[in-house]
N, C-alpha and C positions, 0 to 999 in steps of 0.2 A: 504494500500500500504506500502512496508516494504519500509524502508530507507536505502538508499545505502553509506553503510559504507566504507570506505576506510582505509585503514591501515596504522598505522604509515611506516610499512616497504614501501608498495606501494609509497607512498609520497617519502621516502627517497631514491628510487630507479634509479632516475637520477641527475647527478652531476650539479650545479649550474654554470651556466655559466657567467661570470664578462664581465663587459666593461671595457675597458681600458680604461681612460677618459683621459688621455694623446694625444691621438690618433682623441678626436673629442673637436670640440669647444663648449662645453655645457655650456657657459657664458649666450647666449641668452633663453634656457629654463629653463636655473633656473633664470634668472629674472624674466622670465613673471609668473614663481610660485609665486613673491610677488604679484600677485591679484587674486591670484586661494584658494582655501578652506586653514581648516587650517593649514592640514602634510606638506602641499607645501609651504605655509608658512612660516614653521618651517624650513624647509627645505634651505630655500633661505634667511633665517636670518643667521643658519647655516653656509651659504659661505659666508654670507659677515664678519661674524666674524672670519672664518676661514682667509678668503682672508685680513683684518685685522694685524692677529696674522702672517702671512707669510711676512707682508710689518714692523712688527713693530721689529729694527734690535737689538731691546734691548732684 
């Protein structure tokens, strides 16, 4: 059975579309990321150092 290749260009052919996180309250699912696998993890360490660096006015 041959493997079905896909193309760099194929992949590239539709524009990525963003969330505005402005727009939604994504407090509660990136906490419950601190007890999900590791990316999520990192993830929700991530904002709390962010969320950190944004409160620290020095």
């Amino acid at each position: 059975m041959a493997a079905n290749k896909t193309s760099k260009k194929e992949f590239l052919k539709d524009t990525i579309q963003h969330i505005d996180i402005t727009k939604h309250n994504v407090v509660p699912v990136v906490e419950a990321m601190k007890r999900m696998a590791f990316t999520a993890r990192d993830l929700a360490r991530a904002a709390d150092i962010y969320d950190k660096m944004l409160a620290d006015k020095e």
